[in-house]
LOKOLTOR-769499 format. One record per residue: x, y, z of N, C-alpha, C in turn; residue in three letters. Coordinates in pm, whole numbers, plus 50000, padded with zeros to 5 digits. Example, Ala and Ser with C-alpha at 12.3 -4.5 7.8 and 13.67 -1.06 7.14 Angstrom:
513194943150780512304955050780513204967050780Ala
512854977550708513674989450714512905000350787Ser
//
This chain:
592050881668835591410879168707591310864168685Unk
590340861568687590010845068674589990836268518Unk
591080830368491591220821868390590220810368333Unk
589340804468471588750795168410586990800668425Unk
586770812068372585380810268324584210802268321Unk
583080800968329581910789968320582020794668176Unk
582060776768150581350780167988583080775567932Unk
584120780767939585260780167880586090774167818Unk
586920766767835587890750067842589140758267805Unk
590190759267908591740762167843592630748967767Unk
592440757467644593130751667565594340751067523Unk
595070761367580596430765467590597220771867722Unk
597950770767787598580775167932600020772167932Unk
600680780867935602590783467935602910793368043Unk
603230785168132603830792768238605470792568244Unk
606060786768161607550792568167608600781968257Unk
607450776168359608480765568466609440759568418Unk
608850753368228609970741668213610610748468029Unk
610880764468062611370769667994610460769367856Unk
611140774867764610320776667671609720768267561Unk
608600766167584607990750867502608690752067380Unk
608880735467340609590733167225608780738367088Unk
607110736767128606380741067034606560756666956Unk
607000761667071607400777166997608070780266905Unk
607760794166819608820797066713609560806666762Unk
611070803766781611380816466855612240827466712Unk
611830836066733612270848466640612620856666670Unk
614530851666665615520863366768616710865866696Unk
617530877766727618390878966640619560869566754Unk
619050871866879620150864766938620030858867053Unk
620820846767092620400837767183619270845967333Unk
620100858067369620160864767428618800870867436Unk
618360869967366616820878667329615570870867444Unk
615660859267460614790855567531615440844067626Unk
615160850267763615420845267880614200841767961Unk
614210832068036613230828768175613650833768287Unk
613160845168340613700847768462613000848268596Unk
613700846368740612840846668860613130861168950Unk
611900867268988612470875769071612880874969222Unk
612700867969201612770858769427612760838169371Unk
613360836369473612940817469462611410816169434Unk
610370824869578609290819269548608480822869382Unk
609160831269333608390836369239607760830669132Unk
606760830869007606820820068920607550830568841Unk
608010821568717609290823468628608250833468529Unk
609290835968480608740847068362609560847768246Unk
609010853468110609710851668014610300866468012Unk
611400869368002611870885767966612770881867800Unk
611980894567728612220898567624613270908567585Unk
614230907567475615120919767555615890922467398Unk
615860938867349616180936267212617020952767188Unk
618160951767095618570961267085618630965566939Unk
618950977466929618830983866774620050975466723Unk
621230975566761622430968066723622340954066672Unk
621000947666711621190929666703621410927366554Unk
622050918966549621690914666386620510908066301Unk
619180917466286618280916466243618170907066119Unk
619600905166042619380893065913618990885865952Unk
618980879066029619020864466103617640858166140Unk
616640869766169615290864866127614390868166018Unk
613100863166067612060861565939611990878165829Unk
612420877365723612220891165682613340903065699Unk
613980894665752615190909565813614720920865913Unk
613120918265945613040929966033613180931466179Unk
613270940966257613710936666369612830934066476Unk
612980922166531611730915666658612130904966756Unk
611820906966860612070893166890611170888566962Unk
610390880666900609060873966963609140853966917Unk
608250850067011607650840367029606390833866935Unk
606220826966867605120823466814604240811566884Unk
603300813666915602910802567036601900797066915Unk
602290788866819601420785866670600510773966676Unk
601260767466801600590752566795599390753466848Unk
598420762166874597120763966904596860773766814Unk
595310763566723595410777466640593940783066712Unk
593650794866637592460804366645591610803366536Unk
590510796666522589270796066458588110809366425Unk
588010811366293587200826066291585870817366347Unk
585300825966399583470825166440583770818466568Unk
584770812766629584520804566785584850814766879Unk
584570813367008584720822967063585810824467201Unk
587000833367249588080829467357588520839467424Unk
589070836367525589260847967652590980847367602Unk
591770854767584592930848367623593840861667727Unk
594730850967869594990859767937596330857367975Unk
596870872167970598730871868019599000884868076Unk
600210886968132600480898168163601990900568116Unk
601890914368136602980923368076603910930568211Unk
605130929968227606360939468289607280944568276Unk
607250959468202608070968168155608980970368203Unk
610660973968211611370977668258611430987968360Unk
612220986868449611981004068525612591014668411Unk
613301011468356613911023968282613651014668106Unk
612291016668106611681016167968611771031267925Unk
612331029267803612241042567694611031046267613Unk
610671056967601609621057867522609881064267388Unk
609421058467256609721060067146608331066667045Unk
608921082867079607501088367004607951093166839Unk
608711084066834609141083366690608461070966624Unk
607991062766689607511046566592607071036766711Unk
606261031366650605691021366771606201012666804Unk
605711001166886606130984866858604970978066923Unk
604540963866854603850956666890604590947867015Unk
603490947267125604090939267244603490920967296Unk
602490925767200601790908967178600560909567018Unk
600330900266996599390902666848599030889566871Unk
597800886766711596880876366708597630876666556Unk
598230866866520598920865766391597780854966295Unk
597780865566207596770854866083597590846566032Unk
596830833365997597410819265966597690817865832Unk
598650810165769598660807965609599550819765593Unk
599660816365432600610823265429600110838165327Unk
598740842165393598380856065380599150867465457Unk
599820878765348600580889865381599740902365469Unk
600160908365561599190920765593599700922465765Unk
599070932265806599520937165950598410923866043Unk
598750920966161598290909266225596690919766214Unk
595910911466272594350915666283594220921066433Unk
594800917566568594530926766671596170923866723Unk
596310936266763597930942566802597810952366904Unk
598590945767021598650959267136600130964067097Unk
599740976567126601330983467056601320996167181Unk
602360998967184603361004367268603381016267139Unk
603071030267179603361042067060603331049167184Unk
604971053167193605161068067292604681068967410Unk
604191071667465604041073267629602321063967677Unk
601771061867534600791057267551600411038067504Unk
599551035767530598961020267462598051023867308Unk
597941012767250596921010767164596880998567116Unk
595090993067095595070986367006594730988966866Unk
595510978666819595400977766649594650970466597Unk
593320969966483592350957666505592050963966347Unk
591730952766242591670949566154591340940266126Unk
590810940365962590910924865920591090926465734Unk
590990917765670591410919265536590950928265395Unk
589880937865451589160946365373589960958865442Unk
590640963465290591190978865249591420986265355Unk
592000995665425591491002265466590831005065610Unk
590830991665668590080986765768590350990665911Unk
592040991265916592280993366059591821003966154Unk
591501000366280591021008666361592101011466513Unk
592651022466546593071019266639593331027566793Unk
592871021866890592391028466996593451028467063Unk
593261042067169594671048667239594181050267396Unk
594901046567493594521039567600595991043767690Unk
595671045067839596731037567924597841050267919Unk
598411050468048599651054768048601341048168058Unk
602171049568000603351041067996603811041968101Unk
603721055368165604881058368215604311053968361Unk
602891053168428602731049368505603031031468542Unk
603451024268434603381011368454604891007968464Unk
605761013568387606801012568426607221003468548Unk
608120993968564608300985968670607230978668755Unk
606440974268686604970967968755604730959268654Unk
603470948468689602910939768666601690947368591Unk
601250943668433600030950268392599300930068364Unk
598340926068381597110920768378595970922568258Unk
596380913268156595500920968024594540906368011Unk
593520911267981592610899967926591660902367745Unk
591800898967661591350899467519589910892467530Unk
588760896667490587750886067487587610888367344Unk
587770876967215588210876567131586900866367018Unk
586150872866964585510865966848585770867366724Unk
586790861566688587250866766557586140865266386Unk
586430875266308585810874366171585690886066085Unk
585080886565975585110896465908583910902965922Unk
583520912765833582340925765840581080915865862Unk
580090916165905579080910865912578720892866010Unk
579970893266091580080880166156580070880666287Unk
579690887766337578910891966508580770890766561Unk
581400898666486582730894566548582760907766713Unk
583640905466743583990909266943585350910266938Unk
585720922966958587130925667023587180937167176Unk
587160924767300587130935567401588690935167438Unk
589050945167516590910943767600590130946367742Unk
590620943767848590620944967935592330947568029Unk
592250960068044593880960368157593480965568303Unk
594020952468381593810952868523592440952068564Unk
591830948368502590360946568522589510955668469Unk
590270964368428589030974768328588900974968239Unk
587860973868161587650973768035587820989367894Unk
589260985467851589940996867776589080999067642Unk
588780988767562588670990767420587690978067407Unk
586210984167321585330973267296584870979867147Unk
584460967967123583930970466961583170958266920Unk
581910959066806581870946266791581330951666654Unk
580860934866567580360935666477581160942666396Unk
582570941466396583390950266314584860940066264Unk
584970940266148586450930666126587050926766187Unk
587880919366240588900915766362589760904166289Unk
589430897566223590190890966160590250885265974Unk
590950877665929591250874465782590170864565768Unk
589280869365632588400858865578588630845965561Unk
588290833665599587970823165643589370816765704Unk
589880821765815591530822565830591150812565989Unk
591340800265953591350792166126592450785666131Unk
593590797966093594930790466172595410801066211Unk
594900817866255595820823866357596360816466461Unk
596950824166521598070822966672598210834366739Unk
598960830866841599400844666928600930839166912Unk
601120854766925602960858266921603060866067074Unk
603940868067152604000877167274605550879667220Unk
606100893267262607640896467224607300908767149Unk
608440917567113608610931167092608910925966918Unk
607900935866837608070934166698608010947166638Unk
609590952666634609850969166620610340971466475Unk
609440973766368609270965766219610130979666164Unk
609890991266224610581003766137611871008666205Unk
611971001566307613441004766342614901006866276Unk
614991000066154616001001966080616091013965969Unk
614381014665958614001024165852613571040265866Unk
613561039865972612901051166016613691059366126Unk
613711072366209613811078166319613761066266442Unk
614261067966513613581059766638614471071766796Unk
613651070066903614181075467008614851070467122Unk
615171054467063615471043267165616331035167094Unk
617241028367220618271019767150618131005467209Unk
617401006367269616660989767337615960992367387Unk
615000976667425613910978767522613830964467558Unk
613220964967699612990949767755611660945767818Unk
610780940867795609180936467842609620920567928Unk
609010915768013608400906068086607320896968008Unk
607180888268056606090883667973605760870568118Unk
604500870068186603810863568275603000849368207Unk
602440846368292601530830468243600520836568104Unk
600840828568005599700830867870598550820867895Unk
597840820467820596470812167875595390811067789Unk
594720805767686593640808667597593170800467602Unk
591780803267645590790792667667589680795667550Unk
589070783567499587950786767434586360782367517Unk
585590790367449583810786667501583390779967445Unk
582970768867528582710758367453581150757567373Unk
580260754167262578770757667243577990752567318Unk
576740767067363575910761767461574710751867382Unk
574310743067428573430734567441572100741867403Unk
571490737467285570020742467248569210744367356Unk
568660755667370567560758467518568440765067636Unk
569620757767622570450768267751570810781867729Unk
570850787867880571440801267897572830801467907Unk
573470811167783574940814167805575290821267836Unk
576890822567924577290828668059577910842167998Unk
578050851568073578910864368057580280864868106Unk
581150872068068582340873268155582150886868252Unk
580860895868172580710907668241580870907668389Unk
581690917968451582190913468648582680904668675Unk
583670897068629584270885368660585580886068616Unk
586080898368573587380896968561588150902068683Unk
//
């Protein structure tokens, strides 16, 4: 899956080598929650995520329980347009929780507007979904995809092609896993009215765990090279490029 696109400019790239950028927000109940790890010398490093029902959830934002990354210092502009690409590696003995979901990466709206992020891959029970919204009522849409249980102990390859905005703003939410294209939509909400300070978060954000049933008492995700590039505007008279077959 090719990162640098015609047309593109990466504007953001964290590969983990020199641990976890200072820029990050990390949101953990405990030191323990986020490690860099290698699987061989040659390997590149990876972030593993790792969270239990037990942690002491006071300790972060809200009391609820998560432990993710805020990668904030790049923000996301409604109406511009970006690929952004990472991958995901589940445990071999990942649990599946068909009691409540969890988000495994999101597009977090900026400011300090309240509400569920605007696109969310979530982990619900044996299956995937995305979660895609934006600040009108009512809005969320969310598509069911993928098997868990086949990925288990492997490398998954996700790519977002991402135009964020509200009802009527030629907005674009494609996913792509492993090169296929899971979930497309357009011309449909995706993000908070005039909101150009989202971010991406990557990390497990398991919000009803304290409150609810659950069928699991931990879980641990991987987290590979992140990457968000934006397209840069084409030039009056020029032809602009597709990503169509090129992932």
């Amino acid at each position: 899956m090719k990162s640098n696109e015609p047309g593109y400019r990466v504007v953001m790239r964290i590969d983990w080598r020199d641990g976890i950028p200072r820029s990050a927000g990390v949101q953990t109940a405990t030191g323990q929650a986020t490690t860099i790890v290698k699987t061989n010398p040659s390997a590149e490093p990876r972030l593993r995520i790792q969270i239990n029902r037990s942690d002491p959830f006071g300790r972060v934002a809200n009391g609820v329980p998560r432990a993710e990354l805020s990668l904030g210092a790049t923000k996301i502009v409604n109406g511009s347009e970006y690929l952004l690409d990472w991958s995901t590696t589940l445990s071999d003995d990942f649990s599946f929780d068909y009691s409540q979901p969890e988000i495994v990466t999101q597009i977090l709206q900026g400011g300090r507007t309240l509400g569920a992020p605007p696109v969310a891959l979530v982990i619900n029970g044996d299956h995937y979904e995305l979660r895609v919204h934006s600040d009108v009522p009512h809005s969320m849409r969310a598509y069911k995809f993928g098997s868990i249980q086949n990925d288990r102990g492997r490398t998954v390859c996700w790519r977002l092609h991402y135009i964020p905005g509200t009802v009527g703003e030629k907005s674009t939410t494609e996913l792509y896993k492993d090169g296929q294209q899971v979930v497309s939509e357009y011309d449909q909400g995706n993000a908070y009215s005039g909101d150009n300070d989202a971010s991406i978060k990557v990390g497990i954000y398991k919000w009803l765990w304290l409150a609810q049933r659950s069928d699991v008492r931990s879980l641990t995700i991987e987290y590979g090279n992140v990457t968000l590039s934006r397209k840069d505007p084409v030039p009056a008279g020029a032809a602009g490029s597709s990503i169509g077959g090129r992932l």
